[in-house]
BADRENLO-329793 format. One line per 3 residues: number of its first residue (from 1); their letters; for each residue z, y, x of C-alpha. Coordinates in nm, 2 decimals, always signed. Layout:
! residues N
NUM = a = Z,Y,X; ...
! end
This chain:
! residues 180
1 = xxx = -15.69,-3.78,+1.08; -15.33,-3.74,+1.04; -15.26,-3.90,+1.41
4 = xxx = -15.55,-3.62,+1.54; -15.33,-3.34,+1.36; -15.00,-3.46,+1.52
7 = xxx = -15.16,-3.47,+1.90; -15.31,-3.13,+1.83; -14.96,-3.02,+1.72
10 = xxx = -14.80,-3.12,+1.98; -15.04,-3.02,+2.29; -15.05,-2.68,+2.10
13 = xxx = -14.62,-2.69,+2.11; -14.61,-2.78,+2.47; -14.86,-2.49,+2.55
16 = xxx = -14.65,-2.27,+2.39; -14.33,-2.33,+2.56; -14.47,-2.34,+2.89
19 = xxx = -14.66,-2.01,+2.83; -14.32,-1.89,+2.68; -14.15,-1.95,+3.03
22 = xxx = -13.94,-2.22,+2.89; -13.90,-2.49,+3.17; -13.62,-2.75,+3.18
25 = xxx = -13.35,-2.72,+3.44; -13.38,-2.92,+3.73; -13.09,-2.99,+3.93
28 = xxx = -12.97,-2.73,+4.23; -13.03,-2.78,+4.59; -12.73,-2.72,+4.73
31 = xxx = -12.62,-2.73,+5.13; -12.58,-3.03,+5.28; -12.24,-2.95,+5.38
34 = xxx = -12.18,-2.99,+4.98; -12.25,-3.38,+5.03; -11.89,-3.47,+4.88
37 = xxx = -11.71,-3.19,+4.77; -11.33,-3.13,+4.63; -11.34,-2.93,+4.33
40 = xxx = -11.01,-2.74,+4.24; -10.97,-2.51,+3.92; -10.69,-2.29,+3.84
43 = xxx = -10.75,-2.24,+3.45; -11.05,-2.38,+3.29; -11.03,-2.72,+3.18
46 = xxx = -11.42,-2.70,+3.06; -11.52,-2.48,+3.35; -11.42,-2.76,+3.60
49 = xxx = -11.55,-3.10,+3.36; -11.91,-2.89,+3.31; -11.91,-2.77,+3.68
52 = xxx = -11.79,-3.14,+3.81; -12.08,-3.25,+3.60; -12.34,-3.00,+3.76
55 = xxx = -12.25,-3.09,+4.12; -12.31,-3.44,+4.05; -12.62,-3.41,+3.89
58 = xxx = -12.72,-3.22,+4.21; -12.62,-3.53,+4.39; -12.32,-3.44,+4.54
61 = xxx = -12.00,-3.66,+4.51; -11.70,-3.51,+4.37; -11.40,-3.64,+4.57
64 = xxx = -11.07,-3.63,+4.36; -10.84,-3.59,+4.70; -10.98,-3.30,+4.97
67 = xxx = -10.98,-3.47,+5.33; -11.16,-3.45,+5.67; -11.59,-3.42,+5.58
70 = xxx = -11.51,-3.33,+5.23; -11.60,-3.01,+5.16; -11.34,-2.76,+4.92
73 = xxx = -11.47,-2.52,+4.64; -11.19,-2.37,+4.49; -11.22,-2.16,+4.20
76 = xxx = -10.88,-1.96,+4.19; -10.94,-1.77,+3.87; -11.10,-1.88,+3.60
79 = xxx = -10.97,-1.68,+3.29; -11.11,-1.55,+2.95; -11.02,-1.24,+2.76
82 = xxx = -11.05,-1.02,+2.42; -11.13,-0.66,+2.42; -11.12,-0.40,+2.10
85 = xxx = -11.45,-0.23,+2.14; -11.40,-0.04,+1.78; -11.22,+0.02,+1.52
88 = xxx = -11.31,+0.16,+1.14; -11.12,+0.41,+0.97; -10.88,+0.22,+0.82
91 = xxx = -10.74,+0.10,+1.19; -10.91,-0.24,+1.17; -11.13,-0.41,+1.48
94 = xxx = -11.45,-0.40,+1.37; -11.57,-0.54,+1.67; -11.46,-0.74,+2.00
97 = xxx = -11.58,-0.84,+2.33; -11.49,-1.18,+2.47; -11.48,-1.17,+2.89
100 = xxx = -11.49,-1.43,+3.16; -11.37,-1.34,+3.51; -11.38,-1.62,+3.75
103 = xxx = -11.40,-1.61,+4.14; -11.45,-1.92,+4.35; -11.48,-1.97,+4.73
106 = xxx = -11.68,-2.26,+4.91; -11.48,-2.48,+5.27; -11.69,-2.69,+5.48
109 = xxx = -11.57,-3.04,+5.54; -11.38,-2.85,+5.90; -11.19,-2.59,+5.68
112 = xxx = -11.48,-2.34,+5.79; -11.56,-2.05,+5.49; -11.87,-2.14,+5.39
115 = xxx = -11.89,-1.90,+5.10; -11.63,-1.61,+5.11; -11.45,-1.56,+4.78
118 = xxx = -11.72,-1.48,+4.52; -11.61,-1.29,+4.19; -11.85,-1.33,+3.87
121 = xxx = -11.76,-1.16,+3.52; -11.93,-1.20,+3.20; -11.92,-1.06,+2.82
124 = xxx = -12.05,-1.09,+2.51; -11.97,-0.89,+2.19; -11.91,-0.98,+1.87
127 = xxx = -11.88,-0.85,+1.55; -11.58,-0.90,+1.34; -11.55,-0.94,+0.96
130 = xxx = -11.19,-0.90,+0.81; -11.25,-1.14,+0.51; -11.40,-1.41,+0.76
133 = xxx = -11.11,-1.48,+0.99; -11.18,-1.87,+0.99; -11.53,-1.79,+1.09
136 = xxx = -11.41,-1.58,+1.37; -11.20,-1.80,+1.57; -11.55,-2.04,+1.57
139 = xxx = -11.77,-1.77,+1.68; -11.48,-1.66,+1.94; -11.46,-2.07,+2.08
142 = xxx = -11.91,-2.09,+2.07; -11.93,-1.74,+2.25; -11.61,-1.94,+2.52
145 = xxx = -11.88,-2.23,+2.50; -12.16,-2.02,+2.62; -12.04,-1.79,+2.87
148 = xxx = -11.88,-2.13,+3.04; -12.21,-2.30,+3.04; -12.35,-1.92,+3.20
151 = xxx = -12.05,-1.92,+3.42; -12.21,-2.35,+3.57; -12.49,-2.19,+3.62
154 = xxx = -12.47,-1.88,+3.79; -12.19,-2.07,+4.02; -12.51,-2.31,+4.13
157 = xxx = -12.74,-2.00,+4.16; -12.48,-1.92,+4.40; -12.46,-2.21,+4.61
160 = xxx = -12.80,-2.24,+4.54; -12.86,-1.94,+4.76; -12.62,-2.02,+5.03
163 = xxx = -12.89,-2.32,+5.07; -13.18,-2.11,+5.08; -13.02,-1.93,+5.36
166 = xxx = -12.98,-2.13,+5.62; -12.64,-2.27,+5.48; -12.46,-2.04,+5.63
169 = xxx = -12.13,-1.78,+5.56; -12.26,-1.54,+5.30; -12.13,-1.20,+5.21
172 = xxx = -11.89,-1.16,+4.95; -12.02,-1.04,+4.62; -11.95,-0.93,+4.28
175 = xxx = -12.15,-0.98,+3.98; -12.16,-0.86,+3.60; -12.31,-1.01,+3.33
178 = xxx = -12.34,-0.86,+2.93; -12.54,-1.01,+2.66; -12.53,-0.87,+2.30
! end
């Protein structure tokens, strides 16, 4: 009986999460001029381990040297930042937005612009708490955490489309992103 229970429960848990529109993420098809790719990040240590990690699970081979065949993305900005949204009436921040600007820019193998320079820029607010200042600099390094993993993602979405169209030069674009 107990075995019958635990099948139930779990049939009934993946029908939930599929109904939910939960579906795992699969790895991007990119352009096939992204076979083996350069990857060159001013700022971001994370941003260019996570997105070195992405590219590769997309099947493209991350060359450490640029050459002839290899294609270039280059991400020239890559930076976060803290805003004061308020402030009570005793002058202190009651509450903060953390920001993440980056712009990147896809080569073909030839030197050819692929993707023109892109610029993406997400946020997320945060409360803060006075007393809690230990607990702040945690939720200030989890929100970094998450907006990088965002920041992976939409970059893919990106070359992702540049696929889906043909492959070819794309316009430039900016995007915004806020989550609260």
């Amino acid at each position: 009986m107990s075995r019958m229970f635990k099948a139930t429960l779990m049939l009934v848990s993946a029908l939930a999460l599929t109904a939910c529109g939960f579906h795992l993420r699969q790895s991007a098809a990119l352009p096939s001029a992204m076979q083996h790719v350069h990857l060159t990040v001013n700022g971001g240590i994370d941003l260019q381990r996570d997105l070195a990690r992405a590219l590769e699970a997309s099947g493209v081979t991350v060359e450490d040297k640029p050459g002839p065949g290899i294609a270039e993305l280059r991400v020239p900005q890559a930076a976060f930042s803290t805003e004061t949204l308020t402030v009570s009436g005793y002058a202190r921040v009651t509450e903060y937005a953390v920001r993440y600007q980056v712009q990147f820019q896809l080569n073909d193998g030839a030197g050819q612009v692929l993707l023109p320079l892109q610029n993406i820029s997400m946020s997320r607010e945060f409360s803060y708490d006075a007393t809690n200042t230990i607990g702040t600099t945690a939720q200030v390094e989890e929100i970094q955490r998450s907006l990088n993993d965002d920041m992976v993602q939409s970059i893919l979405f990106r070359l992702q489309a540049l696929q889906k169209h043909g492959g070819g030069a794309v316009a430039p674009a900016a995007a915004s992103s806020s989550a609260h």
